[in-house]
N, C-alpha and C positions, 0 to 999 in steps of 0.2 A: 428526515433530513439526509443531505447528501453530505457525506464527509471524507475525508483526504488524510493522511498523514505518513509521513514521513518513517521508518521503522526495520529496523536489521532483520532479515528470518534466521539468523544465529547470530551471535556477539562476535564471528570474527570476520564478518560478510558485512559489506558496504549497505548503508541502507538504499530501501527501495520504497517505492510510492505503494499504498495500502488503500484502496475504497471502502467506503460501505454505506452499500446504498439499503440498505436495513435489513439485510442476511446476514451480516456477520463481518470479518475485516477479512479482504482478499488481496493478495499481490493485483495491480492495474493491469497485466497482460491477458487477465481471466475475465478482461470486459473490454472485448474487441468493437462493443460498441462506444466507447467512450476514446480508447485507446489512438493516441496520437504518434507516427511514428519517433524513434529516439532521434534526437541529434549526433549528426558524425562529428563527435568531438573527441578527444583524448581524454579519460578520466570523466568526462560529462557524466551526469546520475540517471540514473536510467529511470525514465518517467516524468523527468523535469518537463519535456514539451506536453505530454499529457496534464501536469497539473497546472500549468499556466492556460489551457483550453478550458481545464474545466471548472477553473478561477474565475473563467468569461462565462459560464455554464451558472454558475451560483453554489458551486461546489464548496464547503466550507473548509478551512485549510487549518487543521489541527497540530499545535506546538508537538513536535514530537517524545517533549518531554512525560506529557501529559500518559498516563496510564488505560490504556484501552481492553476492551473487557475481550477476552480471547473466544476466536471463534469453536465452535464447535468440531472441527477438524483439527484445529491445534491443540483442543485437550485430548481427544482421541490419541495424536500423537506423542505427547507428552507421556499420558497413559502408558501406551506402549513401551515410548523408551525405558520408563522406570521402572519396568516388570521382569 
């Protein structure tokens, strides 16, 4: 399944659009094939024109509340920082 969501890469950074198309959850810019360019807006969220495409795509658009299983790259990094 193709899934979407919504999601901060720190707590004090705006969130950003996340795919995962069954590797793992990646920032949207790391899938130039899907990738839509942003809107020239002020404050606009960067990825919003990407997930309204891939909402027409069959992309499934995940509450960003909901708890996502972290990728293998972010525990690596986690890892690190806490060492």
């Amino acid at each position: 399944m193709q899934q979407m969501q919504w999601r901060s890469p720190t707590p004090d950074q705006p969130k950003l659009l996340y795919l995962n198309i069954g590797d793992g959850w990646k920032p949207y810019t790391q899938f130039p094939q899907y990738q839509v360019p942003d809107y020239r807006i002020p404050g606009a969220s960067k990825g919003f024109a990407t997930m309204q495409a891939l909402l027409k795509r069959g992309f499934a658009l995940l509450p960003s509340g909901e708890v996502m299983p972290k990728s293998e790259e972010e525990q690596r990094w986690e890892q690190r920082r806490s060492a």
